[in-house]
C-alpha positions in Angstrom: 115.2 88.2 120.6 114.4 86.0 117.6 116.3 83.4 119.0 114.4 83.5 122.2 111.0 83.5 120.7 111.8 80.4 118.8 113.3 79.0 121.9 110.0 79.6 123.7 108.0 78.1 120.5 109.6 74.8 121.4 108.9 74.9 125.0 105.3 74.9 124.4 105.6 71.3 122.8 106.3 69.9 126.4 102.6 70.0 127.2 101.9 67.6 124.7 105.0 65.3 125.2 102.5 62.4 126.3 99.6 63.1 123.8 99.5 60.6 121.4 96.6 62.4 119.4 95.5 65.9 118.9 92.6 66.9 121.1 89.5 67.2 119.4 86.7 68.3 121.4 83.1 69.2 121.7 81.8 72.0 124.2 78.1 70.7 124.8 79.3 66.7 124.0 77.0 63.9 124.4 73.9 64.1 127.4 72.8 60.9 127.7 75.5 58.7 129.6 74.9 56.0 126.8 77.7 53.8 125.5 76.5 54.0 121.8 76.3 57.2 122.0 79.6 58.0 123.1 81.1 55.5 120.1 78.8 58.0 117.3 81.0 61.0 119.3 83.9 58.8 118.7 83.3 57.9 115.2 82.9 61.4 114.5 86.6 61.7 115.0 85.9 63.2 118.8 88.1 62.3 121.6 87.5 64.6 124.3 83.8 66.3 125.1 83.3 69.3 127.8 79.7 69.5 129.4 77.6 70.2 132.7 76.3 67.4 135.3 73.7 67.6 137.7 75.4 64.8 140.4 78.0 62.6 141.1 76.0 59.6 139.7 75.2 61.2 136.5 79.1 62.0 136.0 80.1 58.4 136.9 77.5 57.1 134.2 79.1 59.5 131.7 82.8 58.5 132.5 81.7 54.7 132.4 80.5 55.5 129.3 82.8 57.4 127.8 86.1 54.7 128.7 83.9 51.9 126.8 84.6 54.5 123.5 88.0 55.8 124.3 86.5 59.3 125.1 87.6 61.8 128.0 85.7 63.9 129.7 86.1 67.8 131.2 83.8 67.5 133.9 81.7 70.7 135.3 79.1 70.4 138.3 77.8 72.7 140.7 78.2 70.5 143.4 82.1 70.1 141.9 82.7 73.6 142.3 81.2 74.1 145.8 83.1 70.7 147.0 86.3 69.9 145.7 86.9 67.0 147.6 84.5 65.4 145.6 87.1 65.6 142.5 88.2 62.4 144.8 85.6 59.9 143.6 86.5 60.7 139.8 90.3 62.1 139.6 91.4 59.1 138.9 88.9 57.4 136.6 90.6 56.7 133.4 88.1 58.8 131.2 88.2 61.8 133.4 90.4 64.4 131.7 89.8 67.7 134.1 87.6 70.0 135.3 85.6 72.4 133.9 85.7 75.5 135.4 83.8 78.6 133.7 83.0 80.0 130.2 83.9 83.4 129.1 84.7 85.0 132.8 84.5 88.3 133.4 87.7 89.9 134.9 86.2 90.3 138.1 85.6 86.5 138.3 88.8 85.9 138.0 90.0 85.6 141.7 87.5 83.4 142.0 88.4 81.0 139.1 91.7 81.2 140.9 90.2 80.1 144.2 87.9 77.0 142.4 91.2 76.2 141.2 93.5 76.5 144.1 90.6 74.3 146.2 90.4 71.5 143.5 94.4 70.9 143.1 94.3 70.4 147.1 93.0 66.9 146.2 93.6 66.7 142.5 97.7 68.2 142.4 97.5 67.4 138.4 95.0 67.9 137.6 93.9 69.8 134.3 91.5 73.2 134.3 89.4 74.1 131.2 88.4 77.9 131.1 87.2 78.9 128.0 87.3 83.0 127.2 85.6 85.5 125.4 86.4 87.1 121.6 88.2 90.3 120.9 84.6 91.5 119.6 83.3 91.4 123.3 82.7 94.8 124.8 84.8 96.4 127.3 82.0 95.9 129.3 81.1 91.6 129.2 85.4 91.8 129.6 85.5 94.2 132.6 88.6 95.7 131.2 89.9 98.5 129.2 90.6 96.6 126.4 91.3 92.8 125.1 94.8 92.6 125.6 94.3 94.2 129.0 91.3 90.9 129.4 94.1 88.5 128.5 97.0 89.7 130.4 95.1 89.8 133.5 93.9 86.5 133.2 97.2 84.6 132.5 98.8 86.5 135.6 95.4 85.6 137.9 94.3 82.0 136.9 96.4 79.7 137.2 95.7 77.2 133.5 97.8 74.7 131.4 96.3 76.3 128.0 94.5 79.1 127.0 91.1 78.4 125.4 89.1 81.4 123.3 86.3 81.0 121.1 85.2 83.2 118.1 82.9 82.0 115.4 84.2 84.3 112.3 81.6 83.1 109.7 78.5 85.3 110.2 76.0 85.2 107.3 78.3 83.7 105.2 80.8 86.2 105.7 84.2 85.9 107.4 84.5 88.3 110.4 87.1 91.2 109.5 88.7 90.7 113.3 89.3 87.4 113.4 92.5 86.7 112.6 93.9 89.9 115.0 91.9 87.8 117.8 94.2 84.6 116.8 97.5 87.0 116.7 96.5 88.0 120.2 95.9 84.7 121.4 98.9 83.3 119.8 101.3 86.2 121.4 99.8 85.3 124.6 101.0 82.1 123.9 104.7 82.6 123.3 105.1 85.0 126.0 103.6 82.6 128.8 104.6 79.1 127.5 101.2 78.2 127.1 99.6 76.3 124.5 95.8 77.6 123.1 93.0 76.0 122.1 90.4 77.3 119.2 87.2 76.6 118.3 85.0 76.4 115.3 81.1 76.5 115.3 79.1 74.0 114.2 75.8 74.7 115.3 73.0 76.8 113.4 71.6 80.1 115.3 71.0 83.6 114.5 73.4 85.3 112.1 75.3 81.6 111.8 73.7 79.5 108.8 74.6 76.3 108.1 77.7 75.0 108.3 79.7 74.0 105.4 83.1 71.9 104.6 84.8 74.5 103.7 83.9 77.3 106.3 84.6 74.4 109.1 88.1 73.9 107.4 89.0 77.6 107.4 88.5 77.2 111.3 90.4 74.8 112.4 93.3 74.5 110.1 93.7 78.4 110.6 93.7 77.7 114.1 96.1 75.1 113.8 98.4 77.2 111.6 97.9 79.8 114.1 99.6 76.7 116.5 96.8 76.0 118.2 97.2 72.6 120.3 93.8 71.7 120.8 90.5 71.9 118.1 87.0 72.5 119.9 83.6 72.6 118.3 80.3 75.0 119.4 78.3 72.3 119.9 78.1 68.9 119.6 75.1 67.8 121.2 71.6 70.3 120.3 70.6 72.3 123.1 67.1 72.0 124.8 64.2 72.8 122.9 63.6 75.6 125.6 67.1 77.4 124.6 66.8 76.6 120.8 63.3 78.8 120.6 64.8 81.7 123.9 68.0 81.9 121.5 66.9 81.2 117.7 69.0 78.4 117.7 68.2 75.2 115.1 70.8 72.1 115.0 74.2 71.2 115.7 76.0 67.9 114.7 73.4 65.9 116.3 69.8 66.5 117.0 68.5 66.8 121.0 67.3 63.0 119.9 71.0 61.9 119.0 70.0 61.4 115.2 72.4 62.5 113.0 72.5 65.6 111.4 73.8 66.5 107.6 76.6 68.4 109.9 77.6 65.4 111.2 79.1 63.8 107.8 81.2 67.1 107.4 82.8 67.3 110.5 83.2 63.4 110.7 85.2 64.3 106.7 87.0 67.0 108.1 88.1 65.3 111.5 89.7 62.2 109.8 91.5 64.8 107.6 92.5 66.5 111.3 93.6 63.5 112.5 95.6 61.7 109.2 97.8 65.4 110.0 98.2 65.7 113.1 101.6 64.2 112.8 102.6 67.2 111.6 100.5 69.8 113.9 100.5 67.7 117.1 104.7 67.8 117.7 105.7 71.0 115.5 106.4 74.4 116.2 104.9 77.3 114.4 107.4 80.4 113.9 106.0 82.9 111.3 102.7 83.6 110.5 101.8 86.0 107.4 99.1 86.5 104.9 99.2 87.2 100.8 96.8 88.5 98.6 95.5 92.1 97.4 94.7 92.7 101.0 95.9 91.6 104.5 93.4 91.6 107.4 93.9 94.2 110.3 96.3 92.9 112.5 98.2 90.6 110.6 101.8 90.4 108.7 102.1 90.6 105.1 104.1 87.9 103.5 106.9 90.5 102.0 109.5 87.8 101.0 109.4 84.9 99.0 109.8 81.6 101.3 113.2 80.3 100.7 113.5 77.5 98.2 110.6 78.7 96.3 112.0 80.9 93.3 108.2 82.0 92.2 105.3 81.7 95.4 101.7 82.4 94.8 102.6 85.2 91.6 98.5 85.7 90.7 98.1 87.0 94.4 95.3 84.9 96.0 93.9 85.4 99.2 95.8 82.8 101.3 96.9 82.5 105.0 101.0 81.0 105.3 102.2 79.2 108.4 105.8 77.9 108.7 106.3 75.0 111.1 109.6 73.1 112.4 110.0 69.8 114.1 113.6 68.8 115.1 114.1 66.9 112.0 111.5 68.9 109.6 110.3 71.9 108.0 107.2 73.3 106.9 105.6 75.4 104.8 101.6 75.5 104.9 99.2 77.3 102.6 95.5 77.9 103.3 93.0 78.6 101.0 90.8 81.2 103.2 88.0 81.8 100.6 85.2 79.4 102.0 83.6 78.9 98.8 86.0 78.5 96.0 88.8 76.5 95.0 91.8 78.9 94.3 94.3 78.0 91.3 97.9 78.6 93.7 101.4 79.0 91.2 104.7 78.2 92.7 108.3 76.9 91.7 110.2 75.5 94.4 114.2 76.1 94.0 114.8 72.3 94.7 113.2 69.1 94.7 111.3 68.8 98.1 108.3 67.1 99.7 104.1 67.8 99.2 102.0 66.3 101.6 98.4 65.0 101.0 96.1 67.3 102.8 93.9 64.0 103.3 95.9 61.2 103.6 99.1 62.5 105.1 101.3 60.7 102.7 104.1 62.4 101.2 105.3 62.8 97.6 108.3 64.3 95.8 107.8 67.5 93.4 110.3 68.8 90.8 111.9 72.6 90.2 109.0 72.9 87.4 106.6 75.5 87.6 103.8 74.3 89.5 99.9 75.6 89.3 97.6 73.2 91.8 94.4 73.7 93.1 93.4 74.2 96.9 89.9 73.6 97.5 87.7 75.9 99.9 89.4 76.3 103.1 91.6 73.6 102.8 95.7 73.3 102.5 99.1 72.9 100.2 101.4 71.4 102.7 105.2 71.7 101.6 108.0 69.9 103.6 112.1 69.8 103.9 114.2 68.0 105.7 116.4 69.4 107.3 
C-alpha cells in the first residue's frame, strides 16, 4: 500500500511537466486592464491573477495587458458562462490560462459546474477550470452535505477539474486556527487518492477578525501549503475591493489600494514571493511523502513525528512547535522544517549522522554541514531545508 501511495505521489508531478514556474496567483488581481499595472502584479512576484469581467472587450484589454507583463489570466464572465462559444475569441490568446468557474459551490451546484464545464471543453478541449472550494469550518449547511469529507468526495466524482483549489485563512486575531492543518490533511488525501494536484491560499487582505498581515503569518501559509504539496500558491486578494463592499463587509486593504497605490502589504508579499520563487526548484518538481508535526502538542488531525528522520542522530531535542515535510525528486531528498510560531524565531538543535546538504531558505543555494551538533535559528514562519542525494 505504501508503495502505491508513493507511486501515486509521483503521478501528480505530470501536471506540472510543462510549468517552468510555480503558480503564484491572486483571486481579485488587477481591475484596470492597464499595462503598468499588470508589470506592479508582476514585480510582486505574481504570475497568474483570477477575476470577473463584465464583456468580451473588457477581457481582451485585460489579456492584452497582461501578455505585455508575462501574466495569465483565469477568466470569469457572465456572459462566458451563459455562451461558451465565446471561449473561441480568447482560448487561444497567449495570456489566457482558463476559465473561472465558481467560488465555494454548494453541493447542489455541482451538476451544474459539471455542465459549465462539459459546454466550455466543446470549444476549448484543453482547456483549464478553476473552482475554488470552501474550509472544513463551513457548516454542513453553506456545504450541503453531511460532512467535509462527504463535500470533497462528491465534488471530485461530479466536476470534472485538473486541481483542487480550497481556501482557509487560519490567522484570525492573531491566532492560528486550531483546524487548519486537519483541512490541509483532507485536502492533501484527496489529492493522492484522485491524482490531483491542490492549490492553497493565504490571505492578504485586512477585514473583520483578520488584522494586518505580517511576514511571518504569510510564510506559515504558504510554505505549510507547500509542504502540505500544494502545486499552486493563491492569495485573498490582490486588488482592494470596492469601497461599497469594504464598508457592507468591514473590510480595509489588501496588497494594493482600490487606487493601485501600494500598500505596506505589498513589500511583504513582494519579500516573501521572491523567496517562493528562488525555491520552487525544489517544491515545483518534488514529491511530498510524509507529513508529521513535533512539539509538546500536535494539532487535531495530524501525525506526530514519532521517529527520528534517518541520518539525523539528535532532531529537534528542546521540542519546538514545528511542522516536518519530507520530499523526493528522482535524484533528491528532502527534509523540511517550518517554524509555525508566527511571531518568534525558534532556536532548532539537530546532529545529522553524515555530512549532507542545507539549503538557503532565501537564496536557494546550497551548502555542506558536518556530523557536529548543530543549534540554528528559524525565523517566524519560515524554513530549515535539509537535502541528500541519493
Amino acid at each position: 500500500m505504501k508503495k502505491l501511495i508513493i507511486f501515486i505521489i509521483f503521478l501528480l508531478s505530470s501536471f506540472l511537466e510543462a510549468q517552468s514556474e510555480l503558480p503564484i496567483v491572486a483571486f481579485g488581481g488587477v481591475k484596470t486592464g492597464k499595462v503598468s499595472d499588470f508589470k506592479t502584479f508582476k514585480n510582486a512576484g505574481f504570475n497568474l491573477s483570477i477575476d470577473v469581467y463584465e464583456s468580451t472587450d473588457d477581457i481582451l484589454n485585460n489579456l492584452n495587458a497582461a501578455e505585455k507583463s508575462s501574466v495569465k489570466l483565469f477568466i470569469y464572465s457572465d456572459s462566458l458562462m451563459l455562451f461558451p462559444k465565446i471561449v473561441n475569441k480568447i482560448k487561444n490568446h497567449p495570456a489566457f490560462y482558463g476559465t473561472y468557474v465558481a467560488d465555494e459551490p454548494q453541493v447542489n451546484h455541482f451538476p451544474m459546474l459539471e455542465w459549465r464545464i462539459k459546454g466550455i471543453k466543446e470549444y476549448d478541449k484543453n482547456g483549464k477550470f478553476y473552482i475554488n472550494l470552501f474550509p472544513n469550518y463551513a457548516s454542513n449547511e453553506q456545504l450541503g452535505a453531511n460532512s467535509y469529507k462527504e463535500y470533497l468526495e462528491k465534488f471530485i466524482n461530479t466536476v470534472p477539474v485538473e486541481f483542487i483549489s480550497f481556501d482557509y485563512y487560519p490567522i484570525k486575531n492573531n491566532q492560528i486556527e486550531a483546524s487548519w492543518y486537519e483541512n490541509l490533511e483532507d485536502i492533501r488525501n484527496l489529492s493522492i487518492k484522485y491524482n490531483k494536484p491542490f492549490w492553497g491560499f493565504a490571505n492578504s487582505t485586512i477585514f473583520q477578525q483578520y488584522k494586518n498581515p505580517t511576514l511571518g503569518g504569510l510564510k506559515l501559509q504558504q510554505f505549510s501549503n507547500l509542504l502540505y504539496g500544494a502545486k499552486g500558491l493563491q492569495y485573498f486578494t490582490y486588488w482592494t475591493v470596492d469601497k461599497e463592499y469594504r464598508l457592507k463587509n468591514n473590510f480595509q486593504h489588501s496588497i494594493v489600494y482600490e487606487d493601485g497605490t501600494l500598500s505596506p502589504i505589498y513589500k511583504l508579499v513582494k519579500e516573501l514571493n521572491t523567496q517562493i520563487h528562488n525555491l520552487e526548484w525544489i517544491f515545483l518538481r518534488s514529491k511530498v511523502t510524509r507529513v508529521y508535526h513535533d512539539g509538546k502538542t500536535v494539532p487535531k488531525g495530524t501525525e506526530k513525528l514519532q521517529r527520528l528522520p534517518s541520518n539525523f542522530s539528535s532532531f529537534n531535542s528542546t521540542k519546538e512547535s514545528i511542522l516536518i515535510s519530507y520530499l523526493e525528486t528522482p535524484k533528491s531528498e528532502f527534509v523540511i522544517v517550518q517554524n509555525k510560531d508566527i511571531n518568534k524565531s525558534i532556536t532548532f538543535r539537530y546532529q545529522p549522522k553524515i555530512a549532507m546538504q542545507i539549503i538557503n531558505s532565501f537564496t536557494g543555494e546550497s551548502s555542506i554541514i558536518s556530523t557536529k551538533m548543530i543549534n540554528t535559528s528559524i525565523l517566524p514562519g519560515d524554513l530549515l531545508i535539509f537535502k541528500k542525494d541519493k
